[in-house]
SERO-4910 file (N, C-alpha, C, O; in steps of 0.05 Angstrom, whole numbers):
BEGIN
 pado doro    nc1    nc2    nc3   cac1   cac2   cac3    cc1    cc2    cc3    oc1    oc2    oc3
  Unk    A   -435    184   -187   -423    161   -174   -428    162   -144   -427    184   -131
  Unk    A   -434    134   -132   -445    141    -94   -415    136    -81   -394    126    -89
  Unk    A   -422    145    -63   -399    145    -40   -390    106    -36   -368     98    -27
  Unk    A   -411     89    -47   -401     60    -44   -384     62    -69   -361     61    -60
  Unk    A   -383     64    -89   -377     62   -110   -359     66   -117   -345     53   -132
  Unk    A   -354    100    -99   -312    113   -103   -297     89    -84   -273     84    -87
  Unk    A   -314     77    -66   -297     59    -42   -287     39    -64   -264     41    -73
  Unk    A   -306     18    -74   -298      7    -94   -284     14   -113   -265      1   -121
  Unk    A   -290     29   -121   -257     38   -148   -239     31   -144   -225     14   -154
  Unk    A   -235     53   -114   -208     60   -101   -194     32    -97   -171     24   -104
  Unk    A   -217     18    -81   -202    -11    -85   -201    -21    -99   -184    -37    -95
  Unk    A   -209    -23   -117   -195    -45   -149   -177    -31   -157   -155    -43   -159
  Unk    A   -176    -12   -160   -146     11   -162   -118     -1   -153    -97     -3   -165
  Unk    A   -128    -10   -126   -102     -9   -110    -92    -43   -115    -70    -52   -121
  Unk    A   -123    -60   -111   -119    -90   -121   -105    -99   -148    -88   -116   -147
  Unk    A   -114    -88   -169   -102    -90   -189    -79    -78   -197    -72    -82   -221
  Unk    A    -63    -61   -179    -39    -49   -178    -24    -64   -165     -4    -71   -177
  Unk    A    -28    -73   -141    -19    -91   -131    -16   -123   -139     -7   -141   -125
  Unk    A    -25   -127   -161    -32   -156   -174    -16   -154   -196     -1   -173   -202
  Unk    A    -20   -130   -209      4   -132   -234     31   -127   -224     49   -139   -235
  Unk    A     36   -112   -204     62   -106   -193     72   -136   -186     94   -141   -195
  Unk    A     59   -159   -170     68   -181   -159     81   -204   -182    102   -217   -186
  Unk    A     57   -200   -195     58   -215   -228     89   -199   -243    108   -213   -250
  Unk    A     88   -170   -247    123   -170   -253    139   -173   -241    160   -174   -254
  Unk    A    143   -176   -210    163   -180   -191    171   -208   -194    194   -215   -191
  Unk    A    150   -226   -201    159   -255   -197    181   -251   -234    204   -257   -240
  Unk    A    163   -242   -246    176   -246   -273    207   -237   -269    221   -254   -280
  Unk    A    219   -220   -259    233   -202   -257    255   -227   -228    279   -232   -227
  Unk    A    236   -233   -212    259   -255   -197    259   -283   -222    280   -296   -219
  Unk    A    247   -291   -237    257   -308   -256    287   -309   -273    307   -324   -276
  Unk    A    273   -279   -282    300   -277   -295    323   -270   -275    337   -290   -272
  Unk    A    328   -254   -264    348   -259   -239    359   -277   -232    383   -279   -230
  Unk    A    342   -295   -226    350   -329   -222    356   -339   -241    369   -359   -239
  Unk    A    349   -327   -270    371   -348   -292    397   -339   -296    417   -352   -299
  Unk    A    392   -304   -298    420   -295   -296    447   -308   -277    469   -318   -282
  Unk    A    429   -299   -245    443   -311   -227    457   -340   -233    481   -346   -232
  Unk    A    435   -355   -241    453   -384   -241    476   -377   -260    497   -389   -256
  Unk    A    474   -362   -276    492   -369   -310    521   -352   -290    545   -358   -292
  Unk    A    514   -342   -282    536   -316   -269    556   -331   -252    581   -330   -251
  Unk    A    536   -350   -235    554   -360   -213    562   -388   -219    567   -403   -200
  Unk    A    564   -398   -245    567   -423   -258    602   -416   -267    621   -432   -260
  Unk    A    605   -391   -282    629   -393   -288    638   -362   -289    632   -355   -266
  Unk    A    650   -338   -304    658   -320   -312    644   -308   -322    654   -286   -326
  Unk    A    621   -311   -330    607   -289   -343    608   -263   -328    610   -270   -304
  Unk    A    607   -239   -330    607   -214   -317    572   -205   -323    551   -217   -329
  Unk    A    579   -177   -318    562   -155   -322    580   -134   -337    603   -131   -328
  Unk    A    572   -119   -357    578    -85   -360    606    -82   -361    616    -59   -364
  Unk    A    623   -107   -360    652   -112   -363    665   -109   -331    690   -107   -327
  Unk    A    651   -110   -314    656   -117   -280    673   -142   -282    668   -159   -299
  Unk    A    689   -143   -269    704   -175   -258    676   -189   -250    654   -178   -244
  Unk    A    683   -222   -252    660   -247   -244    655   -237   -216    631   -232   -211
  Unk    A    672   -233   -198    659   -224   -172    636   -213   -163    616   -218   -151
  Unk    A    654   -183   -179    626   -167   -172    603   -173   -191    579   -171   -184
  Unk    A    610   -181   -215    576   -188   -220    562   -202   -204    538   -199   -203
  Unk    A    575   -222   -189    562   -242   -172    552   -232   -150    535   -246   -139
  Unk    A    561   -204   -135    555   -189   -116    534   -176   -128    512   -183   -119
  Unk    A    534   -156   -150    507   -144   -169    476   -159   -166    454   -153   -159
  Unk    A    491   -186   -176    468   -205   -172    449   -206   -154    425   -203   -157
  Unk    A    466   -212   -130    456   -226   -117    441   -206    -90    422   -213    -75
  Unk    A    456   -182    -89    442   -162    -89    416   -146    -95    402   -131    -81
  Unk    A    416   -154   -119    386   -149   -130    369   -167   -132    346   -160   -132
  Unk    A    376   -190   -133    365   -213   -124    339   -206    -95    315   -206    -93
  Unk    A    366   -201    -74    355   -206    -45    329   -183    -46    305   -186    -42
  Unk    A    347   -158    -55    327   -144    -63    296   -143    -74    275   -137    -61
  Unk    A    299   -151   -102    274   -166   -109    253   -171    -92    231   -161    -92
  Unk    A    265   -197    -71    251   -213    -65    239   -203    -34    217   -210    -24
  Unk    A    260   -185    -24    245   -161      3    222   -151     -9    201   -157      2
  Unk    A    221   -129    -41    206   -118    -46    177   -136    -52    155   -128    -46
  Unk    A    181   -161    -65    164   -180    -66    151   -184    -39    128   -177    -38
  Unk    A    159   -194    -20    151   -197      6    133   -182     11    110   -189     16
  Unk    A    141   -151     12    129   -132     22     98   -123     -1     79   -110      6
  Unk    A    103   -133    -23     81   -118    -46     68   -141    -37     51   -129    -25
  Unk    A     60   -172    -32     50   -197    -27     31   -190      6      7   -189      7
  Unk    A     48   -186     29     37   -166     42      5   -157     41    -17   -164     51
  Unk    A     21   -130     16     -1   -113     25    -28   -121     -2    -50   -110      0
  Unk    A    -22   -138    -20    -40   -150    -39    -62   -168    -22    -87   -171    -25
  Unk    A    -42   -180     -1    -56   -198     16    -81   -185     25   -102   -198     25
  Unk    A    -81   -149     38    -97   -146     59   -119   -139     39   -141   -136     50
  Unk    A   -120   -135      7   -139   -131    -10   -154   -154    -11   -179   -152    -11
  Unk    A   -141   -181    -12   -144   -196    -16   -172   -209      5   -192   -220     -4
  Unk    A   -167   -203     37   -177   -204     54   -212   -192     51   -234   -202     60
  Unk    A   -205   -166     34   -225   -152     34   -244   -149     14   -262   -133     15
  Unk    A   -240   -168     -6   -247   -181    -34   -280   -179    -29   -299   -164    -35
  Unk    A   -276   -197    -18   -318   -212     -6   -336   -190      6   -360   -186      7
  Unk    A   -321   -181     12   -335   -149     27   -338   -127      7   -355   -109     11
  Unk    A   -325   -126    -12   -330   -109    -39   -347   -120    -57   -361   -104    -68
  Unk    A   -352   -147    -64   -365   -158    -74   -402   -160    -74   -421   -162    -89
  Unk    A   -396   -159    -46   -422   -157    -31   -429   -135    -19   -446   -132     -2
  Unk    A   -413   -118    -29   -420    -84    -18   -428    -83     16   -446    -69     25
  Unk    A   -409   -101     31   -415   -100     55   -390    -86     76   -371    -99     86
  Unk    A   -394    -66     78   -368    -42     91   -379    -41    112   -403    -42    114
  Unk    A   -364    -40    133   -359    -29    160   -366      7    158   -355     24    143
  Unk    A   -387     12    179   -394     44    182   -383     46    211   -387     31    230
  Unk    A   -369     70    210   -371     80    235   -377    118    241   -378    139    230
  Unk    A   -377    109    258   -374    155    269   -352    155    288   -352    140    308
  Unk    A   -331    176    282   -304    177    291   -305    203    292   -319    219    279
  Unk    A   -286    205    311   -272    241    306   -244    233    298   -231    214    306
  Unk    A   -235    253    279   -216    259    275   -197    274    292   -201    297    298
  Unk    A   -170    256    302   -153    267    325   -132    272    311   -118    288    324
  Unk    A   -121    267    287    -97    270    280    -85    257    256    -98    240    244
  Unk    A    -59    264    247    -55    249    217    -26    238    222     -9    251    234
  Unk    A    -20    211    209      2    191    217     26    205    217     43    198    233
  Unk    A     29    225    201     56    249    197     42    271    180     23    269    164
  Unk    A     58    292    187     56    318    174     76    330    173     93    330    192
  Unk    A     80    343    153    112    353    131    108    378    118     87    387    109
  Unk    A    129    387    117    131    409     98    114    402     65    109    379     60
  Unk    A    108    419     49    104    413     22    121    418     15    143    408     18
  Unk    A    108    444     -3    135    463    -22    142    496     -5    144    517    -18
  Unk    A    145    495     18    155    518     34    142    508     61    127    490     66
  Unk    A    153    525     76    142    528    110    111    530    121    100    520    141
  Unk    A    101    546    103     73    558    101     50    531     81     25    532     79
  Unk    A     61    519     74     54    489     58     55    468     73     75    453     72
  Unk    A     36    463     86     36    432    101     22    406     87      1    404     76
  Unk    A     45    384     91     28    359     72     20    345    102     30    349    124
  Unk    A      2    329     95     -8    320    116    -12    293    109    -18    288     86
  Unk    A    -10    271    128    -15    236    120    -39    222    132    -58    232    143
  Unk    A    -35    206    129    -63    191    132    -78    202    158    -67    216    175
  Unk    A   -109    191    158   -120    218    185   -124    199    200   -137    180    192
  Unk    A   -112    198    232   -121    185    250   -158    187    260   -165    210    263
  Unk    A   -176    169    265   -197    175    273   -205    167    309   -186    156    320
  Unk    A   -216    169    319   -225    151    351   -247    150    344   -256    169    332
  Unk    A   -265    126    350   -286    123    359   -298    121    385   -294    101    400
  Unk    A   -314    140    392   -316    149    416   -324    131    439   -318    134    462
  Unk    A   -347    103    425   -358     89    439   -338     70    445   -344     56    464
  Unk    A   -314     66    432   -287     47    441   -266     50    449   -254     31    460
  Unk    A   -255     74    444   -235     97    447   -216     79    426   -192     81    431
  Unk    A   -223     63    404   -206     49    386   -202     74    363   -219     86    352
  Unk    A   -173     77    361   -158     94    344   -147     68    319   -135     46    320
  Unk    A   -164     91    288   -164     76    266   -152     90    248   -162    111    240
  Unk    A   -121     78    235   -118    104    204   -124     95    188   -116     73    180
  Unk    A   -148    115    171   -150    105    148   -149    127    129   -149    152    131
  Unk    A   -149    103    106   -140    122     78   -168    133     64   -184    119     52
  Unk    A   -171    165     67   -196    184     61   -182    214     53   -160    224     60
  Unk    A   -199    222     39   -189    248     35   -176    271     62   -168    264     84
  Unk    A   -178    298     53   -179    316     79   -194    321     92   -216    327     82
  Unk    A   -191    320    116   -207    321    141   -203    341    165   -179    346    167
  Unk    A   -217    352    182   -212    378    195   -217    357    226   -235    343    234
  Unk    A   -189    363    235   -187    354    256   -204    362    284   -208    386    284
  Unk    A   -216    347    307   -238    353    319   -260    355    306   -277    370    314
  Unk    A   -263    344    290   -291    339    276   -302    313    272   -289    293    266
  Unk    A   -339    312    276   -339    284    272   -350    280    249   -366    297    241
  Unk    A   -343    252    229   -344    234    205   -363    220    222   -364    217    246
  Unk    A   -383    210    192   -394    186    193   -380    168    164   -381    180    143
  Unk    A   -367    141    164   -350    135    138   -361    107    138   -371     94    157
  Unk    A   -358     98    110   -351     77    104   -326     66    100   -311     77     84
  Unk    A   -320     45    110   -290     36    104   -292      4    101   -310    -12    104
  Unk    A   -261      1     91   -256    -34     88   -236    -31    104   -219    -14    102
  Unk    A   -240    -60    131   -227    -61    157   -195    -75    153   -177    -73    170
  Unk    A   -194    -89    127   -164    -94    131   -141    -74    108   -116    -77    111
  Unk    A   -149    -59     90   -132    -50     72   -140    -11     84   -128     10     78
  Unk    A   -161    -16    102   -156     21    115   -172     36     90   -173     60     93
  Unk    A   -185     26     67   -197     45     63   -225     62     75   -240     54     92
  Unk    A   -228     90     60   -251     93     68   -259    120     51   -244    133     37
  Unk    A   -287    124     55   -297    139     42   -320    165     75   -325    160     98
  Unk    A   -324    184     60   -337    198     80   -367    199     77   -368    214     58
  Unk    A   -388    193     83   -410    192     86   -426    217    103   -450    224    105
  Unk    A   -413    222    109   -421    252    131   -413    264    142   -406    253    163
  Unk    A   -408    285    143   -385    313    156   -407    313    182   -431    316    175
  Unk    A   -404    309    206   -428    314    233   -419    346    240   -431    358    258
***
């Protein structure tokens, strides 16, 4: 498999994760919204709760829902953006050094470091890019392919 090819996976991976997730979120605020109405119509409860708090339960998860919706719509969007550019196998290359990673954490002990997404610079812009690639040895320069609105990328060359 070529280095274009894992780029593409990775993104239909994430597109179609993101597409079925949206598709049950709406399903999932439907029913909410029927419950909800029936709830706040008269006495019906929840789980044997007084009408109140079911109406608080509700509506709670409701709001909920629909933050989490927001935010999954979001980030479907920036796939979305990057559709035509997968299609046409047309990626953004650059050569960057690697300066650093968005956070770094403990793993499973002290001596275990997890590490997050890898910050890069491009030298000819001093434009700092995080994108989503495997591990990378900091002060080193990449040559990558990437997609410019969802951050992926793939490595093309250890320099």
């Amino acid at each position: 498999m070529s280095i274009e090819d894992n780029l593409i996976s990775a993104f239909y991976i994430g597109f179609f994760m993101y597409l079925v997730f949206s598709v049950l979120l709406i399903l999932i605020l439907f029913i909410l919204a029927f419950f909800m109405a029936k709830i706040m119509r008269g006495n019906t409860t929840i789980g044997g709760n007084n009408a109140f708090n079911s109406k608080i339960i509700i509506a709670f998860l409701f709001v909920s829902i629909c933050l989490l919706s927001i935010f999954n719509f979001y980030k479907f969007s920036t796939y979305c953006k990057d559709l035509k550019n997968v299609q046409q196998r047309s990626f953004e290359t650059i050569t960057a050094i690697a300066v650093g990673y968005s956070s770094v954490g403990e793993g499973n002990g002290p001596n275990d470091l997890s590490y997050g997404t890898p910050i890069f610079e491009v030298p000819e812009t001093g434009e700092k890019i995080k994108l989503s690639v495997g591990p990378v040895e900091l002060n080193e320069t990449y040559t990558l392919i990437y997609l410019k609105h969802c951050k992926l990328a793939e490595i093309i060359k250890h320099n």
